[in-house]
C-alpha positions, 0 to 999 in steps of 0.5 A: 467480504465475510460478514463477519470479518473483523474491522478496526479504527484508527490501528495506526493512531493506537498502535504507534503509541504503544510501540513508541513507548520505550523508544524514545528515539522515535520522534513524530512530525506533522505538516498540519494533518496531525488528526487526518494522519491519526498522530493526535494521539502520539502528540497528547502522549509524548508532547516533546516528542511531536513537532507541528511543522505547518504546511511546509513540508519541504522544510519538515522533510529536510529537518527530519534529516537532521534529526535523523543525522544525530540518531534520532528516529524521526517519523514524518505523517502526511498525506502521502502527495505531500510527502513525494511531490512537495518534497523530492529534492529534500528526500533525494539529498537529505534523507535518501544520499545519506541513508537516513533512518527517516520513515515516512507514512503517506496517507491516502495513497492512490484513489484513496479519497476523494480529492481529486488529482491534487490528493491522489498518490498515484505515482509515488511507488514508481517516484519513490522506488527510483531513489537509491537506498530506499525501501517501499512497503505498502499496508493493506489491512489492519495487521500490516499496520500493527506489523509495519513499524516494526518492519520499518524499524528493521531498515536501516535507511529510510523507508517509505510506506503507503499507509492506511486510516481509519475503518480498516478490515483484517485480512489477515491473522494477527499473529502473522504479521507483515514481513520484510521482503516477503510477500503472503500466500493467500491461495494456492493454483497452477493456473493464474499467479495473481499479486495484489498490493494494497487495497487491491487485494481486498477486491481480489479476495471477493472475487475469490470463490467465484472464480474457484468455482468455474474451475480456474486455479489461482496463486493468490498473493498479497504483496507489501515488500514493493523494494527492494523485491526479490520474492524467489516464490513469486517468480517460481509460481510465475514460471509454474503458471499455466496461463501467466500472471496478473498484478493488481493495483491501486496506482499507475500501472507505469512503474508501480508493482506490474512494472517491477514484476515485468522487469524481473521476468524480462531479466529472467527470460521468462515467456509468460503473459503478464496483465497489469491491472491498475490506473491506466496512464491518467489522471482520476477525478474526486469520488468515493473508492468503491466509486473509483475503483470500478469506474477505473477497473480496480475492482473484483468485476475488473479482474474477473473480466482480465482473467476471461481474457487471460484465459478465454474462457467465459465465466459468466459471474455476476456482481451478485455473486461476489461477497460483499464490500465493507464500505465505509462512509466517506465523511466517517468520524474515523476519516477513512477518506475525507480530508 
């Protein structure tokens, strides 16, 4: 990315303390991660209203339904496989039956740390958006987190979001903050319709110029509205599209952000390729991110060479020729991996 591009710590651990404060419906539980999911500081400010669970996330899950029942807001902070695994029947029953307004932030999602298979979110759009009554958003820069929460707050049942931590990079202005059910135009072009969540769309924005460059025309967007999904100006530009469409993204390729979009062209009856760039049906060992998503085909070089097949033209660009990654240590004291 840009030299210059602006990179901020610990958004979510300032910004949910400002905006909780003349909210006091808004409560925070933690199974045991209160630094690793930046609520320290909500726990320090507003002591009555944070509630430590311990490592039993089930019990914290089912609670919050509770609490929820008897109006209150409750905000459950975890990493984001302790939220769907652990817990699934808790959130089908008790949060999800009954429409609860319970918001659940899943740290680390997909290749996000170094973990290994036993910490990686890699299936928890396609767990998650099967629940009747539930919304998913994902962030994927510094103004979807200052943004997130009050787009959560517009739902009135429970939302899940895949959440960021630590040094993260703004992608995008401040002032135009993430909006429920809309997706953001990066770029416009006639040739590809790229759409890229999370992480992913970071890679995809170094790839950018290059690819302009050797003459392909991309309709770049970034979307963080994963359901419900009705993006009237995503399927328009797919039906546009010279060549067809990419979706790009940090989880499975089975049910996540390809799968929705290849079920709305399916129902629309739409003729177009579609190529899904994501983690391909496995499971992912533990290493650092930039590692990850080379070794598994999530990175800039990845779409590039999707984009050669997709269009079967040679383009002939090099690593070099890319803008630079911002990479953050991995054992940072802002934990943007680690555990």
């Amino acid at each position: 990315m840009s030299a210059n591009m602006e990179i901020l710590t610990k958004v979510h651990a300032k910004n949910l303390v400002k905006w909780a404060e003349k909210r006091p419906e808004v409560l925070v539980l933690s199974a045991d991660l209160t630094s690793s999911t930046e609520v320290d500081a909500f726990r320090d400010t507003y002591p009555d209203r944070f509630y430590s669970m311990g490592i039993a996330e089930q019990n914290m899950l089912s609670f919050a339904g509770g609490l929820a029942r008897e109006g209150l807001k409750p905000h459950i902070h975890t990493f984001a496989v302790f939220i769907y695994r652990r817990a699934y029947d808790q959130i089908s029953m008790s949060i999800a039956y009954p429409n609860l307004p319970v918001r659940m932030f899943g740290f680390l999602p997909g290749i996000m740390t170094p973990g290994g298979a036993t910490h990686q979110a890699i299936e928890d759009i396609a767990v998650m958006r099967a629940l009747p009554n539930m919304t998913v958003l994902e962030c994927g820069d510094a103004t979807d987190v200052e943004s997130v929460l009050d787009v959560a707050n517009q739902v009135k049942g429970p939302v899940y979001i895949r959440m960021l931590r630590g040094e993260i990079p703004r992608l995008f202005p401040a002032d135009q903050p993430m909006e429920l059910g809309k997706s953001r135009l990066i770029r416009e072009g006639g040739d590809i319709v790229l759409l890229t969540s999370g992480i992913c769309t970071e890679e995809a924005l170094r790839a950018a110029k290059a690819i302009e460059e050797k003459g392909i025309s991309v309709h770049h967007r970034h979307v963080s509205t994963l359901k419900p999904f009705h993006d009237e100006e995503i399927m328009k530009a797919i039906e546009k599209s010279r060549y067809g469409v990419i979706t790009m993204e940090n989880h499975t390729i089975v049910g996540g952000l390809g799968t929705i979009v290849a079920e709305l062209m399916a129902e629309a009856g739409m003729g177009k390729k579609l190529v899904r760039i994501g983690i391909k049906d496995t499971f992912v060992h533990g290493a650092s991110k930039q590692y990850l998503m080379k070794e598994y085909g999530l990175d800039a070089m990845s779409l590039i060479g999707e984009i050669e097949k997709l269009t079967g033209r040679e383009l002939n660009i090099s690593e070099s020729e890319l803008t630079e990654p911002y990479i953050v240590e991995v054992h940072s004291k802002a934990k943007a991996e680690a555990l």
